[in-house]
Structure formats: C-alpha cells, structure tokens
ZADO-1210 file (C-alpha; in nm, 4 decimals, padded with zeros to 6 digits):
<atoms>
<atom x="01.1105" y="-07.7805" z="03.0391" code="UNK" pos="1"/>
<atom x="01.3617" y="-07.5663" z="03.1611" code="UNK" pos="2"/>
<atom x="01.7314" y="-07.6491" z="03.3029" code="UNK" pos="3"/>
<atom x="01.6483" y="-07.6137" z="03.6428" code="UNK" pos="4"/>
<atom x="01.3819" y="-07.8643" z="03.6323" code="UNK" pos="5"/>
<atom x="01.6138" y="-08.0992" z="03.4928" code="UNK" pos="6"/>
<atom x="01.8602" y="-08.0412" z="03.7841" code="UNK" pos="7"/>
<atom x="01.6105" y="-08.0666" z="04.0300" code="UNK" pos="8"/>
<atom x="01.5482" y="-08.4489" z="03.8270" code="UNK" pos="9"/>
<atom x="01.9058" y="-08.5546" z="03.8601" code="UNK" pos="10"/>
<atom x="01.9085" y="-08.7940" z="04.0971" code="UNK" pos="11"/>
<atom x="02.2473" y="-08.7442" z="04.1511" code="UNK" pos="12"/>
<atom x="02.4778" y="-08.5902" z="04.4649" code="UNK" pos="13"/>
<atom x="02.6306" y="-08.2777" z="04.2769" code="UNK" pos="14"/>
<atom x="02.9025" y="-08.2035" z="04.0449" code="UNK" pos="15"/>
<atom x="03.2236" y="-08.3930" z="04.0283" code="UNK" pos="16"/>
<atom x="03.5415" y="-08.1678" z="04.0495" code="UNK" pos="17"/>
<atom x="03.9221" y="-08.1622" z="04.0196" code="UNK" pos="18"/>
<atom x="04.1806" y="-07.8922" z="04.0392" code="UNK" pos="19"/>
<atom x="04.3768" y="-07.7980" z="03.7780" code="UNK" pos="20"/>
<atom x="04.7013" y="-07.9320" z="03.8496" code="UNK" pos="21"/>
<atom x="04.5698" y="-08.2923" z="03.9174" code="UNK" pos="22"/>
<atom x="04.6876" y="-08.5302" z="03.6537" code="UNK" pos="23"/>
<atom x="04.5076" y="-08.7475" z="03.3461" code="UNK" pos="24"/>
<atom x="04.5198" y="-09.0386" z="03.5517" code="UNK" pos="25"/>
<atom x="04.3641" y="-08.9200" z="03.8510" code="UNK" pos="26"/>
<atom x="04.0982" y="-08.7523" z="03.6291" code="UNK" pos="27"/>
<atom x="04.0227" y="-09.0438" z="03.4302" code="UNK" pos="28"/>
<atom x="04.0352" y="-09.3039" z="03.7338" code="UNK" pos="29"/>
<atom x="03.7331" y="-09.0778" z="03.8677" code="UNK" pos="30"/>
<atom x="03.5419" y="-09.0832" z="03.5563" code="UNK" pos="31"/>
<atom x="03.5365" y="-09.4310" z="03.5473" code="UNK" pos="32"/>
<atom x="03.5052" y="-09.5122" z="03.9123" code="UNK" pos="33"/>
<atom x="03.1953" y="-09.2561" z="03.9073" code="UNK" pos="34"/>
<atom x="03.0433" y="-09.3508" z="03.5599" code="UNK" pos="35"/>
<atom x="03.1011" y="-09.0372" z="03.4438" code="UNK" pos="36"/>
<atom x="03.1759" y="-08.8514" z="03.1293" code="UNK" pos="37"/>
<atom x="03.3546" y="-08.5164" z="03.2212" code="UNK" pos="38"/>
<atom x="03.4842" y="-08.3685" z="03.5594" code="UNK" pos="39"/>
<atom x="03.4604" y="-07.9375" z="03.5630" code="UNK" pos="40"/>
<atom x="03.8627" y="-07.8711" z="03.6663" code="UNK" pos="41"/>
<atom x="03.8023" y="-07.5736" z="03.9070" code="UNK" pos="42"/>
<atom x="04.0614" y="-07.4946" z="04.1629" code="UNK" pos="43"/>
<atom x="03.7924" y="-07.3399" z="04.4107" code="UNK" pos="44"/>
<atom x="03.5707" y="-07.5985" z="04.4731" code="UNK" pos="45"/>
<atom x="03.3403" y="-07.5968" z="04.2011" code="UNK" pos="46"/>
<atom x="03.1857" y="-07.2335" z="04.2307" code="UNK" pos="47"/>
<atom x="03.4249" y="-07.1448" z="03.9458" code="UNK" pos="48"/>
<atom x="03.5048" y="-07.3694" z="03.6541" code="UNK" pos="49"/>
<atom x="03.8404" y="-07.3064" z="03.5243" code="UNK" pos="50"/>
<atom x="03.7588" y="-07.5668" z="03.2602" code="UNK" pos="51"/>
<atom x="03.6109" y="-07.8937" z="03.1902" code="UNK" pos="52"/>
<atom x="03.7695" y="-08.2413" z="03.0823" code="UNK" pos="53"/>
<atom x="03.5662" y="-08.4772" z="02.8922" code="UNK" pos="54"/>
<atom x="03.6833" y="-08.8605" z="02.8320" code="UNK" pos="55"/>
<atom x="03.6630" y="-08.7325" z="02.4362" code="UNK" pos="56"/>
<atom x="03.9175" y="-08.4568" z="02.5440" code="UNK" pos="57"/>
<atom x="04.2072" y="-08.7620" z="02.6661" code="UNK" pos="58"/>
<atom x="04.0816" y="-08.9839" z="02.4041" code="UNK" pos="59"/>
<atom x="04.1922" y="-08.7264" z="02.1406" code="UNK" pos="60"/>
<atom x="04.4864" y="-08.6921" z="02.3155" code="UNK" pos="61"/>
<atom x="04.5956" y="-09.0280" z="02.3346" code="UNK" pos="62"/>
<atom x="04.5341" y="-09.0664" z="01.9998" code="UNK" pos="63"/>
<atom x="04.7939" y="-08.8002" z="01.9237" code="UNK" pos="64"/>
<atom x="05.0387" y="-08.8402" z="02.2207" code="UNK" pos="65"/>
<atom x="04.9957" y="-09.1738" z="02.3617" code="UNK" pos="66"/>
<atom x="04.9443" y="-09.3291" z="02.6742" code="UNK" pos="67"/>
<atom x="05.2235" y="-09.0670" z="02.7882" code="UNK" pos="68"/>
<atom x="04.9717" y="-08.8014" z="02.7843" code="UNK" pos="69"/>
<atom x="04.8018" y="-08.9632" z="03.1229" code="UNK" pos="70"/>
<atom x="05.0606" y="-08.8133" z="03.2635" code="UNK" pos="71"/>
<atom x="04.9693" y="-08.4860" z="03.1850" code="UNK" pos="72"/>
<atom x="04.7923" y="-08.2340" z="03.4239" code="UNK" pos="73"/>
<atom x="04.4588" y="-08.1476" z="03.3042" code="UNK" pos="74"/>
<atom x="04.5266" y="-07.8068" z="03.2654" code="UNK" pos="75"/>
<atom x="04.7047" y="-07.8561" z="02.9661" code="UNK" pos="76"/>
<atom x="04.4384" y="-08.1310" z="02.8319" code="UNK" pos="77"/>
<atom x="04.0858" y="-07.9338" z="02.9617" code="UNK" pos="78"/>
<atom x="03.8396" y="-07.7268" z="02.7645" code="UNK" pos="79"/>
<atom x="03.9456" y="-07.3843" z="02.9137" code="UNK" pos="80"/>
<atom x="03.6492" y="-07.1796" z="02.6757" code="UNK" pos="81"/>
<atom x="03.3315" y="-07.3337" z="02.8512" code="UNK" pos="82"/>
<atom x="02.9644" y="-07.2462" z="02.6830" code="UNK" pos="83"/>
<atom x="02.7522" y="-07.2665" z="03.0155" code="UNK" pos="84"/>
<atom x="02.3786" y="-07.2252" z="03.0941" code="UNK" pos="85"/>
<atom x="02.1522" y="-07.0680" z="03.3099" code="UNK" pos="86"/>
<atom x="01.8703" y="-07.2464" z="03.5114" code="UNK" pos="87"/>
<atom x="01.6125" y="-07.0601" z="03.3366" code="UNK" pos="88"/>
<atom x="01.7197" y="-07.1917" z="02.9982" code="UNK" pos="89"/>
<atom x="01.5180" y="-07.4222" z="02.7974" code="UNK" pos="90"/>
<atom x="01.5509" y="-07.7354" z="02.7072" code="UNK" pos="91"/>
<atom x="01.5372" y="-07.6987" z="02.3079" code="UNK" pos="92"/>
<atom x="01.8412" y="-07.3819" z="02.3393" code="UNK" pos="93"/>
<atom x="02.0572" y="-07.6551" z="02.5316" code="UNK" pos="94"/>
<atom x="02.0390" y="-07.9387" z="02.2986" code="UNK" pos="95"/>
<atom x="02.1324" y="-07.6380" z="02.0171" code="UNK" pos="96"/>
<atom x="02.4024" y="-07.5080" z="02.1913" code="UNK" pos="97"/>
<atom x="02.5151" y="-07.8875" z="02.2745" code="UNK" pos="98"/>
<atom x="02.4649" y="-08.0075" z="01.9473" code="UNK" pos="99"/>
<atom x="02.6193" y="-07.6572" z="01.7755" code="UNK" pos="100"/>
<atom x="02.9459" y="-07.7342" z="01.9359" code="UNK" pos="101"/>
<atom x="02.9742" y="-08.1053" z="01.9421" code="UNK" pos="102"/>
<atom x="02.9880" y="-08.1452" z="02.2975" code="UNK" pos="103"/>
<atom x="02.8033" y="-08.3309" z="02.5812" code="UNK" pos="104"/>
<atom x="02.7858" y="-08.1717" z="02.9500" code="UNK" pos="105"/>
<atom x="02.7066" y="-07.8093" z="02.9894" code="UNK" pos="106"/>
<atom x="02.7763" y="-07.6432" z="03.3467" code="UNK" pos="107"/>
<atom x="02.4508" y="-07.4657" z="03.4680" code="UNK" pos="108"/>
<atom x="02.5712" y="-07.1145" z="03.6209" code="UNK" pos="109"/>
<atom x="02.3484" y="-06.8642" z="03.8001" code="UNK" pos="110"/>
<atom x="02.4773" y="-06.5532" z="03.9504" code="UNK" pos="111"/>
<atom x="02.8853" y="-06.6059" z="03.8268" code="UNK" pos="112"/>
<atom x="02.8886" y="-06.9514" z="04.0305" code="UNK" pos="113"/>
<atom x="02.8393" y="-07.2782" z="03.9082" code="UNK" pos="114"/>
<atom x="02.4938" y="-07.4350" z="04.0300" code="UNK" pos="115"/>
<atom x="02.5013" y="-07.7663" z="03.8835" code="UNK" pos="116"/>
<atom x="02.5970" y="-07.9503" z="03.5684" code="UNK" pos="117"/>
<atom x="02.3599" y="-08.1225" z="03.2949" code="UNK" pos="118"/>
<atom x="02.4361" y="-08.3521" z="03.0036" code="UNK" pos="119"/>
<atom x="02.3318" y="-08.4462" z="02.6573" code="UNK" pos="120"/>
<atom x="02.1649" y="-08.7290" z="02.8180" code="UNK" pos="121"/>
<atom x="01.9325" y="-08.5385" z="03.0718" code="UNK" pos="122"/>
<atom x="01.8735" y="-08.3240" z="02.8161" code="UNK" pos="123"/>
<atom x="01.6878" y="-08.5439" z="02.5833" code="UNK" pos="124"/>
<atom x="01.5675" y="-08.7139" z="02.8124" code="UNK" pos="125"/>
<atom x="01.4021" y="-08.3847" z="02.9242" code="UNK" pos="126"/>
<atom x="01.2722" y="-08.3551" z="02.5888" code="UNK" pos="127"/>
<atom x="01.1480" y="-08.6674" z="02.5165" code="UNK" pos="128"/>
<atom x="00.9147" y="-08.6249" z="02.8569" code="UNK" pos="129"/>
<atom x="00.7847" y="-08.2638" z="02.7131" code="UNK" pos="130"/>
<atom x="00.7171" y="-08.4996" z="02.4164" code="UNK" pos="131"/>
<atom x="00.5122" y="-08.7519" z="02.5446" code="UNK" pos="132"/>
<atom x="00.3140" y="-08.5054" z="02.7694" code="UNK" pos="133"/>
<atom x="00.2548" y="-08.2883" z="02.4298" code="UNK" pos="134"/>
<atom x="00.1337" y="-08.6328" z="02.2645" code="UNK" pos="135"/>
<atom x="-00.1054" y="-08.7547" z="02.5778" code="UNK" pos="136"/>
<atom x="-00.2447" y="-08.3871" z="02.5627" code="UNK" pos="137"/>
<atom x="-00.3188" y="-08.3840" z="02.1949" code="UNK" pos="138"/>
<atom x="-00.4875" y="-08.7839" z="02.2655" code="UNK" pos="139"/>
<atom x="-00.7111" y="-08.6631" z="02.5379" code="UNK" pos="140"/>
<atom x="-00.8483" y="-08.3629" z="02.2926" code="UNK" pos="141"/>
<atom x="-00.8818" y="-08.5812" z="02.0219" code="UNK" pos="142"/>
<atom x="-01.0507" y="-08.8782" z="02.2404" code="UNK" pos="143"/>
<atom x="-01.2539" y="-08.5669" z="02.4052" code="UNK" pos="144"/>
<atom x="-01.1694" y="-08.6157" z="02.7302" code="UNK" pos="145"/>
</atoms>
C-alpha cells in the first residue's frame, strides 16, 4: 500500500494546525480535546509546516522544566527538522523512517505543500491489511481456488 491510499482511508477531516507563537497550553488543550497526538505548527495554514509538536515533545519538557514550560510558545518546544513523505511512498519505507527516528506522525507533502498527515497507527494498520490480503491470497492457491 502506498501513503496516499492510507490518506484516502483516514476517516478523518484534515490536519490539525497551530501557529507558531501559540502557547503549550493551547496546543495541548487541542490535542486532548481532538484525541490527538501531534499538531504540525505552521504559521500559513498548514501548506507549510514550520514544525511539528508531539505530546512526547511537552512531556519531555515537563519532565525537565515543569509545569512552567506550558507556558511556553511552541516554537521553542516543536520539532523544527521534520522527515516528511510523499503520497507515492510505501508503506514498509514509512514505518522505517518512523521507526529509524523514534517518532510517530509523518506529514505527507507533494509538490512543497503539505497534503495530509499519517501516523504510526495508520501505518500499521496499513500493513497489517497488505498482510492479511497476502495471507487470503496464498489460502486460495493453496485451497486451489
């Protein structure tokens, strides 16, 4: 499968965004009114990730700074060097890269703009479909059907 099968999956209404001067607070109220793990901190809109902030990224920080870190603006707590895909990316090169550098949401770009944004999650889950086709194929042939 390919990443723009898995966006075309998602059953969900686009990327969540914030700009860059926002603070903690704000950006961790959405994550947990939204159920989500990162926001992409992009002062355009979203066509342009500046960055992305991950609930591990103010966990960490918290850790080392306190609760007085929610205070913070999430340009100063965000993930400014962002490893992106492309929609013609597989599956198996995703959960690499993901897995490589210990991180969970990728931002899909095509053409310099940001087209959607996959996780970990959708990822395997992804893969585990490709799986269970692979294993249903390999039945049939050895049934004969």
């Amino acid at each position: 499968m390919i990443v723009s099968q898995i966006l075309k999956s998602k059953s969900t209404g686009g990327v969540f965004t914030l700009t860059s001067h926002a603070n903690v607070a704000e950006a961790a109220g959405i994550m947990s009114d939204k159920c989500i793990g990162a926001l992409i901190i992009s002062d355009d809109g979203g066509a342009t990730p500046a960055g992305i902030l991950s609930e591990r990224d103010i966990v960490r920080e918290l850790g080392k700074h306190g609760p007085s870190c929610m205070s913070s603006i999430v340009s100063d707590m965000m993930t400014k060097k962002l490893v992106t895909c492309g929609l013609s990316d597989a599956t198996d090169s995703v959960l690499a890269k993901m897995t490589e550098g210990r991180f969970r949401h990728m931002p899909v770009m095509e053409c310099g703009e940001m087209v959607g944004l996959i996780s970990i999650g959708d990822a395997v889950k992804a893969r585990l479909l490709e799986l269970a086709a692979e294993r249903d194929a390999l039945t049939d042939m050895v049934m004969g059907h």
